[in-house]
N, C-alpha and C positions, 0 to 999 in steps of 0.2 A: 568432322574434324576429330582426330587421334587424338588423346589427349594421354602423355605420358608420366608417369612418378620418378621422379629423380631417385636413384639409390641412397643420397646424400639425406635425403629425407625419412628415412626410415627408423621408426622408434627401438625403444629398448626391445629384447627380448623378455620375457618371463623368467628366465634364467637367470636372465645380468639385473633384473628390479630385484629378486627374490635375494641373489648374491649382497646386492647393496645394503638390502634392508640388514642381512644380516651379519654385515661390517660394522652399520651405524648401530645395532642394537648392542654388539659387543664393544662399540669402543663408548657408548653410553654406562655399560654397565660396570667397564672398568673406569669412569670417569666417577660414578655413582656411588662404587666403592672407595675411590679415596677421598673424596668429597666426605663420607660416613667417619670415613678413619681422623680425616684433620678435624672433623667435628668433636669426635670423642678424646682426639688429645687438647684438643681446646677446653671443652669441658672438662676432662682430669686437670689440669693446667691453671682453669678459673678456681677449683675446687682448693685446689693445693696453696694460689696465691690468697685467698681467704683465708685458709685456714694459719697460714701464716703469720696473715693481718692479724686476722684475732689473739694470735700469741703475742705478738710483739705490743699491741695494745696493753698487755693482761701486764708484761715485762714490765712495760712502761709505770704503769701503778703499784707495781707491787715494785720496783725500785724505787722508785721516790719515797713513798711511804716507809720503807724497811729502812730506807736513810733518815730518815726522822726519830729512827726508836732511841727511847733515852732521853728526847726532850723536854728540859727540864724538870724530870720526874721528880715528885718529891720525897720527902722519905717515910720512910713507918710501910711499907712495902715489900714486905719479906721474901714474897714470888718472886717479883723482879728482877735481876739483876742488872750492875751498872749500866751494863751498853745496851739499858732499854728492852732485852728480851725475859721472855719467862721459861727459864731453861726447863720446868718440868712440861712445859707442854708445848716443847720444841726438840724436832729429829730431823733424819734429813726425809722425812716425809712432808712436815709440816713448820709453819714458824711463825709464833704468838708474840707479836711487840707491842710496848707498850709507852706512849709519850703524851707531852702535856702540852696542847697545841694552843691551846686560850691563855697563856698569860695575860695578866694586865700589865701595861705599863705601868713605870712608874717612876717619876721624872727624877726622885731619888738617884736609887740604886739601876737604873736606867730599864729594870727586867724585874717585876714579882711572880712567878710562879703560881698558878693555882693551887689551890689545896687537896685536889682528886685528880682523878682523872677517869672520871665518870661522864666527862662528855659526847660527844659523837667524833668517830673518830681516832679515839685515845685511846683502845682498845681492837687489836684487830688480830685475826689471824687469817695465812692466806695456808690451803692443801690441795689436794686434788681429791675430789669425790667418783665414786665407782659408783655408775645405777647397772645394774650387775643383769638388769632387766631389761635395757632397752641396749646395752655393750655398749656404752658413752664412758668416757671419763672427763672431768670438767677441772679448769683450776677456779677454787672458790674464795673470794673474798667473806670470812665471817665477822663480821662488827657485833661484839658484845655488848655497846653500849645502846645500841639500834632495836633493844629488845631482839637480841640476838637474830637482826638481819643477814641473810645470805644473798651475794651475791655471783653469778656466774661469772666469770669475766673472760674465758674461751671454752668452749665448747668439743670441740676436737681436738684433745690431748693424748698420749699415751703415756708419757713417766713426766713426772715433776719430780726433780731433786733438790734441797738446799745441803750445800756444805761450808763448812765454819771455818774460818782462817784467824788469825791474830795477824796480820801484815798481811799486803799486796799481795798478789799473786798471777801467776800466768800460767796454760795450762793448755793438754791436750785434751780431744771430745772424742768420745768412744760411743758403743753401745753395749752393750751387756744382757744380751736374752730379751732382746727389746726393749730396756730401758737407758735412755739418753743418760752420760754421766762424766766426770772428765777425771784424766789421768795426767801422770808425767808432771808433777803440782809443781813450782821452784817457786820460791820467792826473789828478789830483786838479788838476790846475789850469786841468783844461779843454780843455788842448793833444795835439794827436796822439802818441802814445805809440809808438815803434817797436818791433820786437821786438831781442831781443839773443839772444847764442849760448845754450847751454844749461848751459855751465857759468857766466856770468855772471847769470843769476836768479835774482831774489830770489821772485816773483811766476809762477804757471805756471797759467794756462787750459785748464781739461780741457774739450774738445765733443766731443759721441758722439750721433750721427743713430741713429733707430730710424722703421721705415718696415716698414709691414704691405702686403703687395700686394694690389690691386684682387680683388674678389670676383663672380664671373659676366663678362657680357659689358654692354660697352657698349648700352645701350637695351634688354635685358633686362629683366623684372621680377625684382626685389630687387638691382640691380646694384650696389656701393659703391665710390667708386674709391680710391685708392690715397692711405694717412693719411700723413705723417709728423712727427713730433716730437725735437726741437734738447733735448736736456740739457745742461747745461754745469755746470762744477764750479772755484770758486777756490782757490787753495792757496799758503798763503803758506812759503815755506823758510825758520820760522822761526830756523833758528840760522846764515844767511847774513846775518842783520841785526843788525847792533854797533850797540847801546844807548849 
């Protein structure tokens, strides 16, 4: 008996496997590449959304606190001034407040005041530190009463600015050679607002630049360049303002 092979039955050639393979290896390699690329804008992405946290954390503390200065301070205080700050060792680099957070009651007069304020707390200043060594900048909580404790409170900064107002303010955010800062000042009535010293505010503008550096090279594939993002923070000195 003849036994015949259908033509229907007939396998690949060596030409059309070889072809195939080397379809699926390029359309692998172009999947593998953008698979790599969403990876690393995710990771730039994670990085960025961190680093943002940590600022906005740092905002968080250092508003509340800076709205405390002046609390019931008491007097014989010569550094001090009213609205709580210590104008000599406040710029718009750094800013030294000082309040009296331990009153005692006192069913009297409804409030007595401490007699120092030498407690924890009652003494702080926040800046930014340069480790000039490892090209970090940080914003730092200093508590003088803490045996002159330092605390970090974000880690990935590039400008920290305070500036000083007497009244509200609204404003525009700029940058300036890399450091975050705001412009266009008006107060509530429209008019340009100037700044005043530090012991005369009432009103104090926190900005803190955060800026993640470029990824690869220029015209490379997956190259990103270089983010940056302006946070800004209002705080008003409320017990510098007589009701």
């Amino acid at each position: 008996m003849e036994t015949r092979r259908s033509k229907n039955e007939a396998g690949f050639s060596l030409f059309e496997v070889i072809l195939a393979m080397a379809i699926t290896i390029a359309i692998m390699g172009m999947a593998s590449s953008l698979l790599a690329g969403s990876f690393r804008v995710r990771s730039r992405e994670d990085r960025k959304s961190d680093a943002i946290a940590d600022v906005q954390r740092a905002l968080n503390i250092m508003t509340r606190e800076i709205s405390n200065a002046g609390l019931k301070v008491p007097s014989g205080l010569p550094t001090v001034s009213s609205n709580g700050v210590v104008a000599g060792d406040s710029n718009s680099l750094e800013l030294r407040i000082v309040s009296n957070l331990n009153g005692i009651p006192d069913p009297a007069n409804g409030y007595s005041e401490d007699t120092d304020v030498d407690d924890a707390d009652e003494d702080v200043k926040f800046l930014m530190y340069v480790d000039a060594a490892l090209g970090q900048r940080y914003i730092v909580r200093y508590e003088k009463n803490a045996s002159n404790e330092t605390t970090v409170l974000a880690n990935r900064i590039d400008s920290l600015v305070f500036r000083y107002y007497d009244e509200k303010v609204t404003y525009d955010t700029t940058v300036v050679d890399g450091v975050c800062d705001i412009t266009n000042v008006v107060n509530a009535l429209g008019t340009a607002e100037a700044e005043v010293s530090p012991g005369s505010a009432k009103f104090v503008v926190i900005a803190v630049g955060v800026t993640l550096p470029a990824v690869g090279q220029i015209g490379a594939e997956g190259y990103q360049p270089p983010s940056q993002v302006q946070l800004t923070s209002d705080v008003v000195l409320r017990n510098s303002i007589v009701y």
